[in-house]
MARGU-538444 format. One record per atom (N, C-alpha, C): residue number from 1; residue in three letters; atom name; x, y, z. Coordinates in nm, 3 decimals. Each point is the difference from the previous one (the first is absolute). Layout:
REM MARGU-538444
NUM,ALA,CA,X,Y,Z
...
END
This chain:
REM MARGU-538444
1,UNK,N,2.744,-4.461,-1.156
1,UNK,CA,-0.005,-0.116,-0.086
1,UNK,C,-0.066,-0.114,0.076
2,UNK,N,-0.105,-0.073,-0.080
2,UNK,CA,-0.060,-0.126,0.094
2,UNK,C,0.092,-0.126,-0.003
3,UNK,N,0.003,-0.031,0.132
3,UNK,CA,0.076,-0.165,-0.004
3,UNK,C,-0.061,-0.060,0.062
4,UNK,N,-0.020,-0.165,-0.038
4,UNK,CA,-0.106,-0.125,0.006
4,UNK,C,0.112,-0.094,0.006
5,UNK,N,-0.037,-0.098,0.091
5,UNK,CA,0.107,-0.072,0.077
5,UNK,C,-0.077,-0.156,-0.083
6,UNK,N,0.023,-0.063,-0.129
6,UNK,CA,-0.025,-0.114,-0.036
6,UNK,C,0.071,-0.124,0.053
7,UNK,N,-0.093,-0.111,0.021
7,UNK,CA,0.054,-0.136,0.075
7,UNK,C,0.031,-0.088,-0.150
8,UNK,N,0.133,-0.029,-0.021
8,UNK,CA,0.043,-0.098,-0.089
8,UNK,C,0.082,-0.100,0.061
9,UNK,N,0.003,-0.099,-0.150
9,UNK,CA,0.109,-0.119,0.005
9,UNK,C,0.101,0.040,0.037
10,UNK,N,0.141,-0.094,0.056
10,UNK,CA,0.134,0.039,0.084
10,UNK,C,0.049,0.018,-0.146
11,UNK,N,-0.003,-0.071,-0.078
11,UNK,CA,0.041,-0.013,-0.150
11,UNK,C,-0.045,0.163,-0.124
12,UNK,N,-0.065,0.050,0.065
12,UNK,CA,-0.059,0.135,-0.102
12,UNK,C,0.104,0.071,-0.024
13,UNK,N,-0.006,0.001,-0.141
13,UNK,CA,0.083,0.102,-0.075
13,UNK,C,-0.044,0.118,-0.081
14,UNK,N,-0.081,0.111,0.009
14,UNK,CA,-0.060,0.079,-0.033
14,UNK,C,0.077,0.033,-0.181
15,UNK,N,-0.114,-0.034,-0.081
15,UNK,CA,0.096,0.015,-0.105
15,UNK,C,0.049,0.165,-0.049
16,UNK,N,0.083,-0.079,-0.114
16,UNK,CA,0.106,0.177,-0.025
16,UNK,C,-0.033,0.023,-0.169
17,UNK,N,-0.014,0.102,-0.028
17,UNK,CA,0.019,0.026,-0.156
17,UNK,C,0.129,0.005,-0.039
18,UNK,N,0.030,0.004,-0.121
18,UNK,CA,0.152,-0.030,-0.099
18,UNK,C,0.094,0.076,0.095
19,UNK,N,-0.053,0.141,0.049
19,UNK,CA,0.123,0.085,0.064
19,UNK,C,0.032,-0.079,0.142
20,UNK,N,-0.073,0.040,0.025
20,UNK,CA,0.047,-0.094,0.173
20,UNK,C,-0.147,0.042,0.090
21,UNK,N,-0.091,0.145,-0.054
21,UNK,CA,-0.079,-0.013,0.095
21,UNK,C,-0.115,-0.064,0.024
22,UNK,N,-0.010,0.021,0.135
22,UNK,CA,-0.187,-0.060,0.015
22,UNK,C,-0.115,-0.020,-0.086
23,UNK,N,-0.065,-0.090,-0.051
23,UNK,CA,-0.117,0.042,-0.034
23,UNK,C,-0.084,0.017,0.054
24,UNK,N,-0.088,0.122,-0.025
24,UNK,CA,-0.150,0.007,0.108
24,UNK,C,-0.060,-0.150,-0.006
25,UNK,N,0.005,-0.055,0.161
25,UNK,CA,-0.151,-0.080,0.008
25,UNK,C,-0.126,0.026,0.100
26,UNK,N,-0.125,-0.007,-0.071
26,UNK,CA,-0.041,0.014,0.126
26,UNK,C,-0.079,-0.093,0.135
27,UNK,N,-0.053,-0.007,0.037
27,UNK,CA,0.003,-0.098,0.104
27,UNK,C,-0.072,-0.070,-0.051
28,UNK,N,0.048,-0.156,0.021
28,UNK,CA,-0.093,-0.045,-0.055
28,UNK,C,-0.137,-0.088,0.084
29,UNK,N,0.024,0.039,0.092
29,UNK,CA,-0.164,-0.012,0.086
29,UNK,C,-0.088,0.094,-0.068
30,UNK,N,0.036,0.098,-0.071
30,UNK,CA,-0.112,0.086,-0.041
30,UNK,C,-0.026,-0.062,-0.124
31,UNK,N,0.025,-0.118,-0.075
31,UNK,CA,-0.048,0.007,-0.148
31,UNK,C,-0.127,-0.085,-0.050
32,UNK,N,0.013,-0.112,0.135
32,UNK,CA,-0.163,-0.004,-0.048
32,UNK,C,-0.128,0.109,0.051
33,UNK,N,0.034,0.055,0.063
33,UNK,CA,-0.123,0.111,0.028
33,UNK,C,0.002,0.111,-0.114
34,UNK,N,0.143,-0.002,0.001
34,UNK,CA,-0.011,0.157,-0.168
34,UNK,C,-0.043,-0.090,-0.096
35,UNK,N,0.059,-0.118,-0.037
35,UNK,CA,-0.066,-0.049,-0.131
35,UNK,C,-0.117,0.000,0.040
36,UNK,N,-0.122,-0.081,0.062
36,UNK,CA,-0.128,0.005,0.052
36,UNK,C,-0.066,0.094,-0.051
37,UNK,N,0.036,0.147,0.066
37,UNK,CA,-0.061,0.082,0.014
37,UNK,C,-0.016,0.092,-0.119
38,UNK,N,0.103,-0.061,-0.103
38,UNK,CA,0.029,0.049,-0.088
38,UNK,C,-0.106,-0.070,-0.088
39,UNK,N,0.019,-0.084,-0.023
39,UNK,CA,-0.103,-0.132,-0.079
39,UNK,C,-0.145,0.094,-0.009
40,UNK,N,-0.039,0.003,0.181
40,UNK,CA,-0.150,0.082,0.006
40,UNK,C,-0.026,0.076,-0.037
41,UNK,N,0.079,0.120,0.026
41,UNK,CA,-0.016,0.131,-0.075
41,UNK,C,-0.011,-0.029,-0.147
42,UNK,N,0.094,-0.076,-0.043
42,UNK,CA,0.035,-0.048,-0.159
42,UNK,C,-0.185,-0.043,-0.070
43,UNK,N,-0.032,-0.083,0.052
43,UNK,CA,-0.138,-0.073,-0.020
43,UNK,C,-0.145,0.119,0.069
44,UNK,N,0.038,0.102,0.066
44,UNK,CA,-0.058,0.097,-0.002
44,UNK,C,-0.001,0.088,-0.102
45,UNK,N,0.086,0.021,-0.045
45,UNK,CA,0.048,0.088,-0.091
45,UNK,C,-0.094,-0.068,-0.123
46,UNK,N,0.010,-0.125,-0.024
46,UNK,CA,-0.090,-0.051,-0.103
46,UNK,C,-0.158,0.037,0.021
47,UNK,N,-0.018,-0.002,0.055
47,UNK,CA,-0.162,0.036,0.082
47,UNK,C,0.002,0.137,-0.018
48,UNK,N,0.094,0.113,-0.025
48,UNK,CA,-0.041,0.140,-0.009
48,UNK,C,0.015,0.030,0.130
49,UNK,N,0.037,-0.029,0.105
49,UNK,CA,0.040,0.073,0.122
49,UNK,C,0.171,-0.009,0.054
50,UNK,N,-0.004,0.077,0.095
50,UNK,CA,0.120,0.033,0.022
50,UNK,C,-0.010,0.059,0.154
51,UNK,N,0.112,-0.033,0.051
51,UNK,CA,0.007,0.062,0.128
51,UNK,C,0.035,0.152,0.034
52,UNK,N,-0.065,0.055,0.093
52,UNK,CA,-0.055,0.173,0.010
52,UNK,C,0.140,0.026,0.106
53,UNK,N,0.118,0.037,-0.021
53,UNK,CA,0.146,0.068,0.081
53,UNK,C,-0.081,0.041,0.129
54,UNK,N,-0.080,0.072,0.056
54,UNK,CA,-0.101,0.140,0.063
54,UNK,C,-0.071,-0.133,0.045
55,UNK,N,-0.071,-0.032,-0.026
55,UNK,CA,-0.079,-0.130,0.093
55,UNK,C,0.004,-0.076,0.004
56,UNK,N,0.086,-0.102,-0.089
56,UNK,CA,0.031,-0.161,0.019
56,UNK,C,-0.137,-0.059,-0.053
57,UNK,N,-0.070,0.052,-0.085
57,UNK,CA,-0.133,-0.066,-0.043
57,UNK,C,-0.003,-0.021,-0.129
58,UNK,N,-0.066,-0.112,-0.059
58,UNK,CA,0.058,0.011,-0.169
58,UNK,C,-0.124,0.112,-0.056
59,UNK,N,0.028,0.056,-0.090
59,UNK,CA,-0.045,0.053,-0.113
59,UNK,C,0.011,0.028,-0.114
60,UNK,N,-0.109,0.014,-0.117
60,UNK,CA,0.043,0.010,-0.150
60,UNK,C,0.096,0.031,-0.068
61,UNK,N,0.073,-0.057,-0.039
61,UNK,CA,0.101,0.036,-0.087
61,UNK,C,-0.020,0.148,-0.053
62,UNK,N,0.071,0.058,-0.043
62,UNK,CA,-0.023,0.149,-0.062
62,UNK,C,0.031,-0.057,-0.097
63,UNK,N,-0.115,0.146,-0.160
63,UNK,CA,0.009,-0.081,-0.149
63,UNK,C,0.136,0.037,-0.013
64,UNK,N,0.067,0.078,0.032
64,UNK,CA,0.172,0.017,-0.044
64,UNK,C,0.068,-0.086,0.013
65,UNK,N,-0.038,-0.090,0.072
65,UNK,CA,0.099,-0.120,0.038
65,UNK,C,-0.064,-0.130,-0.043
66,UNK,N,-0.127,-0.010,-0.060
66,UNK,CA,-0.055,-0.120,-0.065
66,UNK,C,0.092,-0.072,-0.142
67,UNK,N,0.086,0.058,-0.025
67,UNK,CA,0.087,-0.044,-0.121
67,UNK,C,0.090,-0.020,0.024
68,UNK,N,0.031,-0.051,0.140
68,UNK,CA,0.153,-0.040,0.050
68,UNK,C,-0.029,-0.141,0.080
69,UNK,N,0.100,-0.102,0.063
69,UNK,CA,-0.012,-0.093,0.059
69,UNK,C,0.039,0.005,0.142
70,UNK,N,0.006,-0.096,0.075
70,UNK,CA,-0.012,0.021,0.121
70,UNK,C,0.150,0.031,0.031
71,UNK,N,0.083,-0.065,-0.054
71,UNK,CA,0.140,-0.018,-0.007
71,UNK,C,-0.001,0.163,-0.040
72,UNK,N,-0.002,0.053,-0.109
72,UNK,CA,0.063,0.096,-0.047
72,UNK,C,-0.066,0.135,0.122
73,UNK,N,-0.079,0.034,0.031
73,UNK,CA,-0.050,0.045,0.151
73,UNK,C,0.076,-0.021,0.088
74,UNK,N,0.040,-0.115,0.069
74,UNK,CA,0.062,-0.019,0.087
74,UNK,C,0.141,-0.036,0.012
75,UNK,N,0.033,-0.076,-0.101
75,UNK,CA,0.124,-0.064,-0.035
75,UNK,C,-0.003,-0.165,-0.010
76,UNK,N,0.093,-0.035,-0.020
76,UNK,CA,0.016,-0.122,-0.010
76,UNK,C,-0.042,-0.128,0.151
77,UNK,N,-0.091,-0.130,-0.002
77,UNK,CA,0.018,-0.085,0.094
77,UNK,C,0.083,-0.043,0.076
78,UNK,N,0.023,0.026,0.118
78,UNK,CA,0.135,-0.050,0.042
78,UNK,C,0.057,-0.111,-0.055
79,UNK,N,0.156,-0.023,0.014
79,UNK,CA,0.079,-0.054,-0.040
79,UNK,C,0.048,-0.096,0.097
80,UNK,N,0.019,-0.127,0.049
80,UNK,CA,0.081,-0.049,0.041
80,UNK,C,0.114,0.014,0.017
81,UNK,N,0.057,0.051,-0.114
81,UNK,CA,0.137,-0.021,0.036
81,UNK,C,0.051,0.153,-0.009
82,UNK,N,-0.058,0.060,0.059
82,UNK,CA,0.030,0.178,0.062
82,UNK,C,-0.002,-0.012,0.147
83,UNK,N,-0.037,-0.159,0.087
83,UNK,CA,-0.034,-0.042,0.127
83,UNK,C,0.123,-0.062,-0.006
84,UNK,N,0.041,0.012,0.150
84,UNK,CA,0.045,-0.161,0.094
84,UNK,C,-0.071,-0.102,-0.034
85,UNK,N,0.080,-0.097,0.008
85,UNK,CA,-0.099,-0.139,0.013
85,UNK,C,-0.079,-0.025,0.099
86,UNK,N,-0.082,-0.076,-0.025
86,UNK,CA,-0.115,-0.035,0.126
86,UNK,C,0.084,-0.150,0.065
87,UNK,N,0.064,0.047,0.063
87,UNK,CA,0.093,-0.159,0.068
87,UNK,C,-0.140,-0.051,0.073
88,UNK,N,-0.013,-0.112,0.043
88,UNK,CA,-0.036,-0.047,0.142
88,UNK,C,0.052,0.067,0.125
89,UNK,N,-0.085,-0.020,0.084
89,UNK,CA,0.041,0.087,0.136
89,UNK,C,0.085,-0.081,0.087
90,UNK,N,0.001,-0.083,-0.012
90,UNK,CA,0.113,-0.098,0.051
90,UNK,C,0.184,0.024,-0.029
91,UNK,N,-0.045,0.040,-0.096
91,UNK,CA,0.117,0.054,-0.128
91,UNK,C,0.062,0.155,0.062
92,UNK,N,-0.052,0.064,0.075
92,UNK,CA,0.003,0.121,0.008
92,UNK,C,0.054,0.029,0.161
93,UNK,N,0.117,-0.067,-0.008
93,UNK,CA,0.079,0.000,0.135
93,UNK,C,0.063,0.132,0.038
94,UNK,N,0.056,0.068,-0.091
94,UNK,CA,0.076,0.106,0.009
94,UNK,C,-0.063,0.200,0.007
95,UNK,N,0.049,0.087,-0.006
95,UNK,CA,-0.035,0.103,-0.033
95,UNK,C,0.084,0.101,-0.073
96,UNK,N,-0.060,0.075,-0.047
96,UNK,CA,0.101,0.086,-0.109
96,UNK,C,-0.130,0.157,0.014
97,UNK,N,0.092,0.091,0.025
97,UNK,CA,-0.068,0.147,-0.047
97,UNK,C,-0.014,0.077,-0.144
98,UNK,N,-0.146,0.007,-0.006
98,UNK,CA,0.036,0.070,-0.156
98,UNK,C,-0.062,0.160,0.029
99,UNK,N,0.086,0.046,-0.111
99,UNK,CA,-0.103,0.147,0.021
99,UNK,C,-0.085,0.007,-0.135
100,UNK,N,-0.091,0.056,0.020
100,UNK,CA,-0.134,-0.066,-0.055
100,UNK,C,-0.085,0.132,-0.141
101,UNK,N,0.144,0.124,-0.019
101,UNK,CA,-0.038,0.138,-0.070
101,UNK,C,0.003,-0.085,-0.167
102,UNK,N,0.073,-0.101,-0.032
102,UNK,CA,0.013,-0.051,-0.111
102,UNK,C,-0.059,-0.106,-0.040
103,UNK,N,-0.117,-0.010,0.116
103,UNK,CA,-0.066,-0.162,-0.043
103,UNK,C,0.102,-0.106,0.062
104,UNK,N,0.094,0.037,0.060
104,UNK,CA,0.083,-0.088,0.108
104,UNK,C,0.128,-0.071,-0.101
105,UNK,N,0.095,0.041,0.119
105,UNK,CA,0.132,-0.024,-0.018
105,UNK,C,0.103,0.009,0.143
106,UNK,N,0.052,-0.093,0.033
106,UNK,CA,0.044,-0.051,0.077
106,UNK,C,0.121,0.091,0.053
107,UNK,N,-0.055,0.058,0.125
107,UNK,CA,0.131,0.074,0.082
107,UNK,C,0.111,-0.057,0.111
108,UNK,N,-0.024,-0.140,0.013
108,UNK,CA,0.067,-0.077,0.098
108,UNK,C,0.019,-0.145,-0.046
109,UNK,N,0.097,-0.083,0.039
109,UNK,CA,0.023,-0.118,-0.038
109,UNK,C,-0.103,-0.106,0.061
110,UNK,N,0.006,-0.078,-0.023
110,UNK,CA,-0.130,-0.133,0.067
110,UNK,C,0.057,0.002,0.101
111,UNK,N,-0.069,-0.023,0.129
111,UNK,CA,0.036,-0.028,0.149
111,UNK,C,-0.082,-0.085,0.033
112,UNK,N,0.096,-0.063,0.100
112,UNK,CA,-0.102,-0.137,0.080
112,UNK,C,-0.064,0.025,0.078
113,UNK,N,-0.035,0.122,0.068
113,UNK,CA,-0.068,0.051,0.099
113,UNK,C,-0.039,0.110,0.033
114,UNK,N,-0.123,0.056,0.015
114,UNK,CA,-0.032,0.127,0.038
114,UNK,C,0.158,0.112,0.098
115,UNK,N,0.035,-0.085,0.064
115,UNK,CA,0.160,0.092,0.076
115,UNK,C,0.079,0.002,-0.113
116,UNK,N,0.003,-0.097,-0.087
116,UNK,CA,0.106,0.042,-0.024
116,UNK,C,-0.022,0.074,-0.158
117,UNK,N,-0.101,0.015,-0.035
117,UNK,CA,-0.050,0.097,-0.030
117,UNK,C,0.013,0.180,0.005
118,UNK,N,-0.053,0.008,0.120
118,UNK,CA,-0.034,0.087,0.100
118,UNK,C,0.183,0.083,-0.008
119,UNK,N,0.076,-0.098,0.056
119,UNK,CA,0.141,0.030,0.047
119,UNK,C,0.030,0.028,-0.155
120,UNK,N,-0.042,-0.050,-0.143
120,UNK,CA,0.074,0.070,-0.098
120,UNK,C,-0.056,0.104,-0.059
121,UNK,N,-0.092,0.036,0.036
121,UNK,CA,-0.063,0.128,-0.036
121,UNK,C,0.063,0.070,0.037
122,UNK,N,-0.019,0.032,0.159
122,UNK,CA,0.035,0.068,0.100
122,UNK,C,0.166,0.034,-0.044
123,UNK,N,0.055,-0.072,-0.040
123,UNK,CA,0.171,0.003,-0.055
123,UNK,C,-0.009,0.088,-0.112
124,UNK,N,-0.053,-0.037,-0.100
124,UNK,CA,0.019,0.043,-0.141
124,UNK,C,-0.146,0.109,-0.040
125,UNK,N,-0.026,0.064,0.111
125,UNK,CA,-0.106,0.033,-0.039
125,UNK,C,0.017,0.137,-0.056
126,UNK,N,0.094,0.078,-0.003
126,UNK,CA,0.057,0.139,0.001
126,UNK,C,0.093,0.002,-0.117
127,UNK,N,0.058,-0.108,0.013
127,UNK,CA,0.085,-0.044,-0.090
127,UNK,C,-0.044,-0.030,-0.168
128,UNK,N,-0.122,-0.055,-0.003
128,UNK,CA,-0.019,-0.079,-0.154
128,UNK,C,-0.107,0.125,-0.074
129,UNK,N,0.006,0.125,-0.013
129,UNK,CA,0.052,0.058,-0.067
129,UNK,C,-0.222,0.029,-0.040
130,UNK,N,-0.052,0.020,0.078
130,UNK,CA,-0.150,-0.052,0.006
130,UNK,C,-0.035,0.165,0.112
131,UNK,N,0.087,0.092,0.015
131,UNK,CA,0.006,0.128,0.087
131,UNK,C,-0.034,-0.062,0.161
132,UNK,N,0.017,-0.099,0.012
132,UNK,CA,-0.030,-0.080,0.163
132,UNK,C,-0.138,0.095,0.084
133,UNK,N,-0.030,-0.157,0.018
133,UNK,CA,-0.093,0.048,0.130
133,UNK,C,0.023,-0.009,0.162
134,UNK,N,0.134,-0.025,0.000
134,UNK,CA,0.104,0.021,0.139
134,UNK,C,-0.076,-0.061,0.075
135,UNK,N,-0.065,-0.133,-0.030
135,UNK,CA,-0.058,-0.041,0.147
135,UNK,C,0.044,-0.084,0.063
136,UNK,N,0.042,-0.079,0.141
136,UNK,CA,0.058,-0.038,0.067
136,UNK,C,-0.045,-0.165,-0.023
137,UNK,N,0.109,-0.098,0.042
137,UNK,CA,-0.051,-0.159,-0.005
137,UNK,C,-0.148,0.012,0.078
138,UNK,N,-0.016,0.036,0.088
138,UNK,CA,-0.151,-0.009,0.064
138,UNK,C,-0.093,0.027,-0.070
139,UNK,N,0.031,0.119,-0.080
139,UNK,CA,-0.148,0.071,-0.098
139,UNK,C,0.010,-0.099,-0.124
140,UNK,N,0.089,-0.066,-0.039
140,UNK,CA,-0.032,-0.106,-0.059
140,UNK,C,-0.006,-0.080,-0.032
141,UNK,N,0.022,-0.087,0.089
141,UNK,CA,-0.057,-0.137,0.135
141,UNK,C,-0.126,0.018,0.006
142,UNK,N,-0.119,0.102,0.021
142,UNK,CA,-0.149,0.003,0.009
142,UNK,C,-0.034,0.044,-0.127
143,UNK,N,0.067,0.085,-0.084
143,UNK,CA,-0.061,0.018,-0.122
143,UNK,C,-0.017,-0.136,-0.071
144,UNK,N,0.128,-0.113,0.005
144,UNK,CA,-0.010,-0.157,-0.066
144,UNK,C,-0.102,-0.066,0.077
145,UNK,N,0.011,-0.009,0.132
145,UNK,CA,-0.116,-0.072,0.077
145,UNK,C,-0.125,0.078,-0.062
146,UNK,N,-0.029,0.077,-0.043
146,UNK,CA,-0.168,0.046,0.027
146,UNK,C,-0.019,-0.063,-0.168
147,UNK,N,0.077,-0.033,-0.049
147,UNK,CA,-0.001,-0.029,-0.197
147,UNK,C,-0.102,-0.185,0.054
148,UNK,N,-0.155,0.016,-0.017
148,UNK,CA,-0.031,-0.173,-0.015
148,UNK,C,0.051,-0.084,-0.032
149,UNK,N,-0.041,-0.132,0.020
149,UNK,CA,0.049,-0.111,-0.034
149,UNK,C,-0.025,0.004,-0.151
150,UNK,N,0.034,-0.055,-0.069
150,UNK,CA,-0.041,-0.054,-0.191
150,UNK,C,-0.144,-0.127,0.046
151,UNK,N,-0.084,0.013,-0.121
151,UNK,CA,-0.099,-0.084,0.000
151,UNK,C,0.006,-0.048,-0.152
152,UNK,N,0.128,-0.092,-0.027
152,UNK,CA,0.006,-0.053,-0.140
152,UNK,C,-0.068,-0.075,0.005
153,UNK,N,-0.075,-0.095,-0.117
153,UNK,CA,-0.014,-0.133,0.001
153,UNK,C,-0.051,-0.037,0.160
END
């Protein structure tokens, strides 16, 4: 299972649906580049091209697919609010682990610090029910350190 170590507010409360669980979010450093990129392709798609899976090069639309929209091809524009918020980076004192198979949902409580972090993984890591990846406070102490800084705003 992938886990991505996001920098939030001390205040983040990952929201919950009616039952109690998580909702998928996904990061939201990624949403202006998916929306973006989405837009292009989108406005390609108007032009009759399309991007080639096999070479990354655009090419002609196929006539089978000339009676559909870019959306219905691909799916829907990203959403905002399927993201985290885009806090300021100033804002983004804390850390929290998500695992990342659902579009992200939060496996650890907010921590003030990469240790102490690290030290609740390392605790609950066997434990929260995720088949553990048994790795020790050290292995992830460098797995949080190697996660970049945020470049909000």
């Amino acid at each position: 299972m992938g886990t991505a170590v996001r920098r939030v507010p001390s205040d983040w409360t990952h929201p919950r649906d009616e039952s109690g669980r998580y909702l998928p979010l996904r990061n939201g450093l990624d949403f202006e580049r998916q929306a973006r990129q989405w837009d292009e392709h989108a406005a390609k798609w108007q032009q009759g091209l399309r991007r080639d899976l096999d070479t990354d090069d655009w090419e002609l639309i196929k006539a089978d697919l000339l009676a559909i929209t870019y959306a219905e091809y691909e799916g829907p524009r990203p959403d905002p609010q399927e993201y985290t918020p885009q806090w300021p980076a100033a804002e983004c004192t804390h850390w929290q682990m998500y695992e990342e198979m659902t579009e992200g949902t939060p496996i650890s409580p907010v921590c003030a610090s990469p240790e102490e972090l690290a030290r609740w993984m390392a605790d609950h890591d066997d434990a929260n029910g995720r088949g553990g990846t048994l790795l020790n406070y050290w292995d992830w102490l460098a797995f949080i350190r190697r996660t970049p800084l945020i470049s909000i705003r």
